[in-house]
VEXBA-637313 format. One record per residue: residue number from 1; residue in one letter; x, y, z of N, C-alpha, C, O, CB in turn. Coordinates in nm, 4 decimals, always signed. Glycine has a CB too. Example, Ala and Ser with C-alpha at 12.3 -4.5 7.8 and 13.67 -1.06 7.14 Angstrom:
BEGIN
1; A; +1.3190; -0.5690; +0.7800; +1.2300; -0.4500; +0.7800; +1.3200; -0.3300; +0.7800; +1.4236; -0.3319; +0.8465; +1.1308; -0.4473; +0.9046
2; S; +1.2850; -0.2250; +0.7080; +1.3670; -0.1060; +0.7140; +1.2900; +0.0030; +0.7870; +1.3409; +0.1138; +0.8039; +1.4084; -0.0598; +0.5725
***
This chain:
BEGIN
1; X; -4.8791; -10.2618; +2.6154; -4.8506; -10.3743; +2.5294; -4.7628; -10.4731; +2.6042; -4.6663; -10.4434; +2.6746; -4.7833; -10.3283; +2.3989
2; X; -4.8081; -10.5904; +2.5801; -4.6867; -10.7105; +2.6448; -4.6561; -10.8259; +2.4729; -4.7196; -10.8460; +2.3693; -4.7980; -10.8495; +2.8347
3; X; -4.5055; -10.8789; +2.5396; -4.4540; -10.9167; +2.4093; -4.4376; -11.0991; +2.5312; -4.3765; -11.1012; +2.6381; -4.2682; -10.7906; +2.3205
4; X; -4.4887; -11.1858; +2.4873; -4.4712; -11.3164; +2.5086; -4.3692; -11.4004; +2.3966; -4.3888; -11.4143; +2.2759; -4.6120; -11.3692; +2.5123
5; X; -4.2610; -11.4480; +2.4741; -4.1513; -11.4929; +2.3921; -4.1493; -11.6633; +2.4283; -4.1274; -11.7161; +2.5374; -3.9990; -11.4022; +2.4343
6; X; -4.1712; -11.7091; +2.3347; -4.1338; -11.9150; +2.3516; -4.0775; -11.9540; +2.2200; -4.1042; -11.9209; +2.1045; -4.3047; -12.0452; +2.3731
7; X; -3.9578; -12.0660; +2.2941; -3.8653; -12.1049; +2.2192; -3.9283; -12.1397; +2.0722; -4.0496; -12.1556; +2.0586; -3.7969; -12.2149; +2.2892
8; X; -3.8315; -12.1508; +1.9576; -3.8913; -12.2433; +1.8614; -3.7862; -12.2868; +1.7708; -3.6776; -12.2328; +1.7499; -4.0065; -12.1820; +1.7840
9; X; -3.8524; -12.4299; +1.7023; -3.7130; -12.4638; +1.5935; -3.6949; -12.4325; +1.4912; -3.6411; -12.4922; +1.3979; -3.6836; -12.5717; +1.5581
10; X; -3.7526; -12.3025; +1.5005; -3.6576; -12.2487; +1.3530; -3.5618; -12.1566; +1.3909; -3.5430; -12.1196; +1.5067; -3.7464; -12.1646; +1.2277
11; X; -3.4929; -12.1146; +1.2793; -3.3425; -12.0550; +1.2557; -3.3978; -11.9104; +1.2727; -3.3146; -11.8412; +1.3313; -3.2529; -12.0922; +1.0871
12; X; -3.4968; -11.8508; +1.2446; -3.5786; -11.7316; +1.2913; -3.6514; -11.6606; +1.3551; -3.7599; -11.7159; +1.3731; -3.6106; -11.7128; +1.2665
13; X; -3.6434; -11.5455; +1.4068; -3.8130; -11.5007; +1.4933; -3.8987; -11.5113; +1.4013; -3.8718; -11.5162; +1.2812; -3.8443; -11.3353; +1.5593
14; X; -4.0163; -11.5160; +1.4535; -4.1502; -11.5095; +1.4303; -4.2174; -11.4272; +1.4706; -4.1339; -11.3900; +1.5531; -4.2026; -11.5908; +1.4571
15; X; -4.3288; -11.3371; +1.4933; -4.4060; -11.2985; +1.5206; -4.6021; -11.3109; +1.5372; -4.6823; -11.3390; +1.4482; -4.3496; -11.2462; +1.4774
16; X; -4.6149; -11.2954; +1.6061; -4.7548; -11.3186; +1.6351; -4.8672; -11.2134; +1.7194; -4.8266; -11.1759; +1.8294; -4.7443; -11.4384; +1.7071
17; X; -5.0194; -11.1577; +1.6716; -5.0953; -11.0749; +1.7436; -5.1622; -11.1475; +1.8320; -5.1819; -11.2689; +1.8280; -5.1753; -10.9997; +1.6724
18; X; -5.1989; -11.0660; +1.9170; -5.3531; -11.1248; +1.9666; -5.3732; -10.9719; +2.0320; -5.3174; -10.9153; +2.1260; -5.3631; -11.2937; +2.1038
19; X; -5.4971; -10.9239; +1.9227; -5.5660; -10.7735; +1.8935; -5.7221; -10.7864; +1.9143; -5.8067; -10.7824; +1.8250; -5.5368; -10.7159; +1.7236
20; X; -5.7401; -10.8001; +2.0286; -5.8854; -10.8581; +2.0390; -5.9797; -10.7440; +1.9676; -5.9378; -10.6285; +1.9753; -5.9342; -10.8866; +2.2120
21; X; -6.0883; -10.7642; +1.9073; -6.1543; -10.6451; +1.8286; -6.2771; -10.5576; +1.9661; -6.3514; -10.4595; +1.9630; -6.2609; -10.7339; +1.6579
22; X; -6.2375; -10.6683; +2.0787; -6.3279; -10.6274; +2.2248; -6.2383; -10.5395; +2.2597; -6.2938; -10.4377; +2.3010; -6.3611; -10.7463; +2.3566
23; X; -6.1019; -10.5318; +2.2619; -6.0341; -10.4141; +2.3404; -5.9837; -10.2981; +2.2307; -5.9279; -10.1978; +2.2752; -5.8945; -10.4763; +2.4331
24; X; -6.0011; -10.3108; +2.1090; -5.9616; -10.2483; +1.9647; -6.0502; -10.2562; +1.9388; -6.0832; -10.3748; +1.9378; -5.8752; -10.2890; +1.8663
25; X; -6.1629; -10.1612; +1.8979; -6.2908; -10.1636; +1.8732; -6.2728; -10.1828; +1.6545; -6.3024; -10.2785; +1.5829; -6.3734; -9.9887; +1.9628
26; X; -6.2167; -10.0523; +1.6200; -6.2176; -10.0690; +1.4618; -6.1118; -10.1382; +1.4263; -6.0074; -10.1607; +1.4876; -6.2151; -9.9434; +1.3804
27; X; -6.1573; -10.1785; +1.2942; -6.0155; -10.2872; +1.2083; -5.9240; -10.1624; +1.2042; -5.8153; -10.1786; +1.2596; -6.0494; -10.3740; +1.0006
28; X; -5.9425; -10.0648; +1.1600; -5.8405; -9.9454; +1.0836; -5.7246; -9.9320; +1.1713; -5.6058; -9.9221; +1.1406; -5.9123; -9.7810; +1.0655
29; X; -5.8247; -9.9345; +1.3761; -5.6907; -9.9268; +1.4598; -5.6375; -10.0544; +1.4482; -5.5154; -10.0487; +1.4337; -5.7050; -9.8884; +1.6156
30; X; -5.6999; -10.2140; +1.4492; -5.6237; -10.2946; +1.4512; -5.5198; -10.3094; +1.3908; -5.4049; -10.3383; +1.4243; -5.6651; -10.3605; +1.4429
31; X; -5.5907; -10.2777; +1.2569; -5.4642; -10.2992; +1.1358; -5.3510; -10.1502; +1.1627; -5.2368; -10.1844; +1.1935; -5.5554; -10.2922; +0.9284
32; X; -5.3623; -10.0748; +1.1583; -5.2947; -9.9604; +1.1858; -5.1450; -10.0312; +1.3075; -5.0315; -10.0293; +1.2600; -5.4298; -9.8333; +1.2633
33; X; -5.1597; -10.0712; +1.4137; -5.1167; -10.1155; +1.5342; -5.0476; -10.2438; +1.4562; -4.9254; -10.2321; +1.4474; -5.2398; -10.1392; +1.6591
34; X; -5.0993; -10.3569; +1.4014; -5.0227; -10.4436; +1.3565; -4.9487; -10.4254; +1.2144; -4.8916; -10.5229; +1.1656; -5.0957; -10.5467; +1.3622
35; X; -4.9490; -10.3158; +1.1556; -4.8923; -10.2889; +1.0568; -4.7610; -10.2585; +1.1148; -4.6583; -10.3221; +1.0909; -4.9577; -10.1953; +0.9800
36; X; -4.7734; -10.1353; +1.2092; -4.6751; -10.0781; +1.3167; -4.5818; -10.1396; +1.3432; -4.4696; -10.1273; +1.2940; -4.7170; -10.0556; +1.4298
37; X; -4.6402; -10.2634; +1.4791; -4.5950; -10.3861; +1.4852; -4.4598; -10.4658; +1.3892; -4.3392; -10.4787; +1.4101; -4.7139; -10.4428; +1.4648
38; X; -4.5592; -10.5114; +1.2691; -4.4750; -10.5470; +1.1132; -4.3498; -10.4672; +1.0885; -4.2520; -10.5249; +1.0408; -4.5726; -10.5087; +0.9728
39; X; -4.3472; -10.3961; +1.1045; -4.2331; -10.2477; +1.0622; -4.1465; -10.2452; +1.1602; -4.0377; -10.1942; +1.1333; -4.3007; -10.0781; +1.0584
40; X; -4.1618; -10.2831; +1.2605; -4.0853; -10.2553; +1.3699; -4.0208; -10.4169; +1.3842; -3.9022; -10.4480; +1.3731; -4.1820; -10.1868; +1.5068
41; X; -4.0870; -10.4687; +1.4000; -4.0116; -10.6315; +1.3838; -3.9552; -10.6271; +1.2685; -3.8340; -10.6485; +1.2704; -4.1091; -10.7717; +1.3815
42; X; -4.0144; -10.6014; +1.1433; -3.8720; -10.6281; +1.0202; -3.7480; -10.5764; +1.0299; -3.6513; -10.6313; +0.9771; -3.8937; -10.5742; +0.8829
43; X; -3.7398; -10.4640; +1.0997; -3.6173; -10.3956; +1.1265; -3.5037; -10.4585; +1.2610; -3.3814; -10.4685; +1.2705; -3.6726; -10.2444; +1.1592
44; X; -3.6274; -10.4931; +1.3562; -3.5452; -10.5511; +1.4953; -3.4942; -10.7358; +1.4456; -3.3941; -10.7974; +1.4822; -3.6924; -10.5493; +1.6723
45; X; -3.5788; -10.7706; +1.3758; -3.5860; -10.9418; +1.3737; -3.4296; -10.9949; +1.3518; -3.3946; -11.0966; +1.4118; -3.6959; -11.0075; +1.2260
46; X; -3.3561; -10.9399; +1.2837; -3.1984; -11.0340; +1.2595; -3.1653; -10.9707; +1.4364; -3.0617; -11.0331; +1.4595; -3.0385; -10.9544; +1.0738
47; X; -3.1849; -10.9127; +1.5263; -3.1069; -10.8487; +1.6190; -3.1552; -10.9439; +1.7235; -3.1127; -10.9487; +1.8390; -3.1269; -10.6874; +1.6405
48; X; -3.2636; -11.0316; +1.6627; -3.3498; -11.1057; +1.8496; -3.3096; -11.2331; +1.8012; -3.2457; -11.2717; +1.7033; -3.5802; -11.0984; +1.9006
49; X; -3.3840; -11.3050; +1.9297; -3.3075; -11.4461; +1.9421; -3.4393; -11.5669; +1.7957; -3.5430; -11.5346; +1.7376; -3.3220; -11.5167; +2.1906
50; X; -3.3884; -11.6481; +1.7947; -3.4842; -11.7494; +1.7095; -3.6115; -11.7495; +1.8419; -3.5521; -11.7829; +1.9444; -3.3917; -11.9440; +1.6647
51; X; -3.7075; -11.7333; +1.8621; -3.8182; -11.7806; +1.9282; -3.9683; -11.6598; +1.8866; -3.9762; -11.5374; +1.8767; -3.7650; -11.7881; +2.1075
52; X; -4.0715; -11.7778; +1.8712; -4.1680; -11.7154; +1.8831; -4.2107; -11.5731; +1.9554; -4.1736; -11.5672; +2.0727; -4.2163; -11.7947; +1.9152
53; X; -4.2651; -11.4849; +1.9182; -4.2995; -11.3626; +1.9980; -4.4432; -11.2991; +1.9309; -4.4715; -11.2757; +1.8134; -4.1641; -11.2472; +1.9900
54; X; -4.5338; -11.2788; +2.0763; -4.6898; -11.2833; +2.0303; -4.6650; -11.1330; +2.1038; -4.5932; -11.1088; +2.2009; -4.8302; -11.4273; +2.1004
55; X; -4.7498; -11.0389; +2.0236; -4.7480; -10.9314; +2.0699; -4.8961; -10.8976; +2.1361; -4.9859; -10.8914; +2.0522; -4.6992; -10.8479; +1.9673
56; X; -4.9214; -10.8829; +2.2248; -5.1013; -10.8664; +2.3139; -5.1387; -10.7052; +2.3808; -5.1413; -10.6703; +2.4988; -5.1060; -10.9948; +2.4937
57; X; -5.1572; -10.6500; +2.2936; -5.2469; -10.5543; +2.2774; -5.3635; -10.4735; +2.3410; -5.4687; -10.5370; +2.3337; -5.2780; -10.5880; +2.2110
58; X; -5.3747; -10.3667; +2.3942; -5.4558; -10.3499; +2.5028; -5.5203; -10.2055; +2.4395; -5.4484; -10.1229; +2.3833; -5.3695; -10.3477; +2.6605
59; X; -5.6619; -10.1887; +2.4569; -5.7146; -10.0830; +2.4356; -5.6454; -9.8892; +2.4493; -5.6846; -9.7818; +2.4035; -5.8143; -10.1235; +2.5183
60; X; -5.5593; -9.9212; +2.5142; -5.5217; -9.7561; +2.5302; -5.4171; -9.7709; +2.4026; -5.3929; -9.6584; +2.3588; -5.4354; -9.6919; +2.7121
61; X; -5.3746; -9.8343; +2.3578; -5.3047; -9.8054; +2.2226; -5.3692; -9.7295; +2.0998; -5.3028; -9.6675; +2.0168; -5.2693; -9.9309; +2.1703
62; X; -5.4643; -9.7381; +2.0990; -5.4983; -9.6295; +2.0062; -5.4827; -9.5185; +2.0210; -5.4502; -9.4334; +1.9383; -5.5954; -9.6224; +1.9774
63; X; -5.5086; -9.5075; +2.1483; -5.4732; -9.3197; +2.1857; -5.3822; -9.2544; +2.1415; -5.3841; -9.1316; +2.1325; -5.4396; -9.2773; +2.3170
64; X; -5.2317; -9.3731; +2.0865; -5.1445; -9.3205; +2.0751; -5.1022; -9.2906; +1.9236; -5.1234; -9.3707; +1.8326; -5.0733; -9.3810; +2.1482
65; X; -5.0364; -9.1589; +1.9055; -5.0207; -9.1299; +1.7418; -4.9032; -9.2524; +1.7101; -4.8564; -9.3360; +1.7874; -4.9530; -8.9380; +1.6971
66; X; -4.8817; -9.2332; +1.5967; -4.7568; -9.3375; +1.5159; -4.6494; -9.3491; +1.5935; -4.6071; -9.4609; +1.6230; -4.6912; -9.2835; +1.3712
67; X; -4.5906; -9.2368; +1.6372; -4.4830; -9.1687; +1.6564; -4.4438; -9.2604; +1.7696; -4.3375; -9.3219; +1.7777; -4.4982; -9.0140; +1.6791
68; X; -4.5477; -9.2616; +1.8594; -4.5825; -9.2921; +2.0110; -4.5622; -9.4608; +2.0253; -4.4845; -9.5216; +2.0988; -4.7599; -9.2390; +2.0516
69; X; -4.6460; -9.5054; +1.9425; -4.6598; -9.6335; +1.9171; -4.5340; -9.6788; +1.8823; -4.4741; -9.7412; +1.9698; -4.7549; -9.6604; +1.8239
70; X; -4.4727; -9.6607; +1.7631; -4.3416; -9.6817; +1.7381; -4.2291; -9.6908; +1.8221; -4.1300; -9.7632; +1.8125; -4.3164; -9.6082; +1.6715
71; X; -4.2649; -9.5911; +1.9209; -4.1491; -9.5759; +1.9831; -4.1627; -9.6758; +2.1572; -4.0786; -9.7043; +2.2424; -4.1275; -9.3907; +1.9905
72; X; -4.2908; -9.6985; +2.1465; -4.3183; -9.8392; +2.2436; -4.3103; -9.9359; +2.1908; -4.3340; -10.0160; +2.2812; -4.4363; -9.8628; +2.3053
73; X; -4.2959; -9.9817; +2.1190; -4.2918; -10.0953; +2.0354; -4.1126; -10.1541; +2.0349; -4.0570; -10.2531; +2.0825; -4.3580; -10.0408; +1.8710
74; X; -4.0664; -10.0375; +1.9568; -3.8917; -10.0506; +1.9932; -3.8067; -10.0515; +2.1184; -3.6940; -10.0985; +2.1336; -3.8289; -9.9482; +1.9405
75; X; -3.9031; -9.9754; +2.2239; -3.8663; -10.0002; +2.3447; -3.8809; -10.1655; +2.3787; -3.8016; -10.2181; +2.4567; -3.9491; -9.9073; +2.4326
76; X; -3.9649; -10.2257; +2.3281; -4.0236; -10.3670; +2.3784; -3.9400; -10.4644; +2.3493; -3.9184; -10.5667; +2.4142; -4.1548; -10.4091; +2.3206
77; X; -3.8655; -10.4090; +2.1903; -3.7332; -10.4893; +2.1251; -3.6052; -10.4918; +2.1986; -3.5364; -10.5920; +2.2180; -3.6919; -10.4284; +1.9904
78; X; -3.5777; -10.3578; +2.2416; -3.4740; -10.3524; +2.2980; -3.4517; -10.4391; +2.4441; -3.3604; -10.5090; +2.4879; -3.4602; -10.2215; +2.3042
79; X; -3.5535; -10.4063; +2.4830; -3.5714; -10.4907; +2.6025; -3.5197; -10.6408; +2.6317; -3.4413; -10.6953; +2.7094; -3.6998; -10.4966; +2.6135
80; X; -3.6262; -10.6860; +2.5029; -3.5986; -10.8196; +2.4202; -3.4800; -10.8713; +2.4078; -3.4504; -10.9865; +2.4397; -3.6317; -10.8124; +2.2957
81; X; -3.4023; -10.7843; +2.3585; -3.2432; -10.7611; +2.3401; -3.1130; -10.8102; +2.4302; -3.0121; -10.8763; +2.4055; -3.2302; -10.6239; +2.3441
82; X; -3.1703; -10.7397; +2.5552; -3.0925; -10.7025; +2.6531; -3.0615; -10.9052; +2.6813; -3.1336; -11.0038; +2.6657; -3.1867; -10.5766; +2.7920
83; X; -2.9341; -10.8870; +2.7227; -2.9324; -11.0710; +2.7938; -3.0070; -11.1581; +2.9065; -3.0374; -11.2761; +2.9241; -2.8063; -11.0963; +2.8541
84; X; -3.0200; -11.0333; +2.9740; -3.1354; -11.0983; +3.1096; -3.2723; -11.0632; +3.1074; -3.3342; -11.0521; +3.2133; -3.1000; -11.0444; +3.2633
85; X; -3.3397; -11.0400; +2.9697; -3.4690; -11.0114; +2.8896; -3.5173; -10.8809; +3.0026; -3.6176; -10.9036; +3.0701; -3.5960; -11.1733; +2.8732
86; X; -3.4759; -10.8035; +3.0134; -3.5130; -10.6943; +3.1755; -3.5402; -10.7171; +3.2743; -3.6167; -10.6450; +3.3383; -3.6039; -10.6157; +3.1920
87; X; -3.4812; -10.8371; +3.3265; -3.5153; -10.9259; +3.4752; -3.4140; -10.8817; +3.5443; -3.3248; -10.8373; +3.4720; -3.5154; -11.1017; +3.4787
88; X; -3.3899; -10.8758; +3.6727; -3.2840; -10.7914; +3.7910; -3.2017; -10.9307; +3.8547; -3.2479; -11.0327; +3.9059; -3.3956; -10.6856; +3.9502
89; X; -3.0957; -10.8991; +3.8347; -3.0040; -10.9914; +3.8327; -2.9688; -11.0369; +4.0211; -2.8548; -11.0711; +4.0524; -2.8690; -10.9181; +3.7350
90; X; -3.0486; -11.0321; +4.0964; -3.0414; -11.0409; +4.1689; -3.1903; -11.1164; +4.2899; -3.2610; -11.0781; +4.3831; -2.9823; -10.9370; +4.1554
91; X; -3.1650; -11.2560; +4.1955; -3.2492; -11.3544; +4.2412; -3.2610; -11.3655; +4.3685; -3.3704; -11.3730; +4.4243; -3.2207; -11.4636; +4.1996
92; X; -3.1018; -11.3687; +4.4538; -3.1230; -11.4719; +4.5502; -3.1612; -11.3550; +4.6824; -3.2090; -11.3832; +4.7922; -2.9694; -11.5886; +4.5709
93; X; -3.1258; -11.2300; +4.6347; -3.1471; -11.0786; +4.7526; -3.2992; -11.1230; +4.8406; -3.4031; -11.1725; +4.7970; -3.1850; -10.8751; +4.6324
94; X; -3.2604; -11.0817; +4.9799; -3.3312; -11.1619; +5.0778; -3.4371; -11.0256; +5.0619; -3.4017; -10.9146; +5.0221; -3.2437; -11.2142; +5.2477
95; X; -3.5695; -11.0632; +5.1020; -3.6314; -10.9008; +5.1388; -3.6364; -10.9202; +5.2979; -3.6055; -11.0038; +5.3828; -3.8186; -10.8543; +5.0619
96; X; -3.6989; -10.7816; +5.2863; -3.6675; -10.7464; +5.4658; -3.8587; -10.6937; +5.4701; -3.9095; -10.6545; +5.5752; -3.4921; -10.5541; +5.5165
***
């Protein structure tokens, strides 16, 4: 799963899918996955910043039970969370 974040002017997050029914074959998993989704953002949303966030969805998610899903999903928030969105604070490091 990848979570795409852009600014916006409201005072709130938002949320957004894109669950293609080509890489999610049945509605039951779609909806199942964005219900998930729903549940997990109502709980994280006062904790993230005001900006849009589209959640994009990839076929091996079904494989995974509730449990599983859930718990990738909150990983994705936390992430979200963090101040340097999980980027390594160390731009200017030369490589060799």
């Amino acid at each position: 799963m990848l979570v795409l974040a852009s600014s916006n002017q409201q005072q709130n997050a938002r949320l957004g899918f894109v669950l293609a029914k080509k890489q999610i074959r049945h509605a039951v998993d779609r909806n199942r996955v964005k219900r998930l989704i729903r549940e997990s953002f109502r709980h994280h949303q006062h904790e993230l910043e005001s900006r849009d966030y589209v959640i994009l969805a990839r076929s091996g998610v079904t494989k995974l039970d509730n449990r599983e899903l859930r718990e990738m999903i909150d990983a994705l928030w936390f992430r979200l969370k963090r101040p340097n969105h999980g980027k390594s604070g160390n731009k200017h490091k030369k490589r060799r």
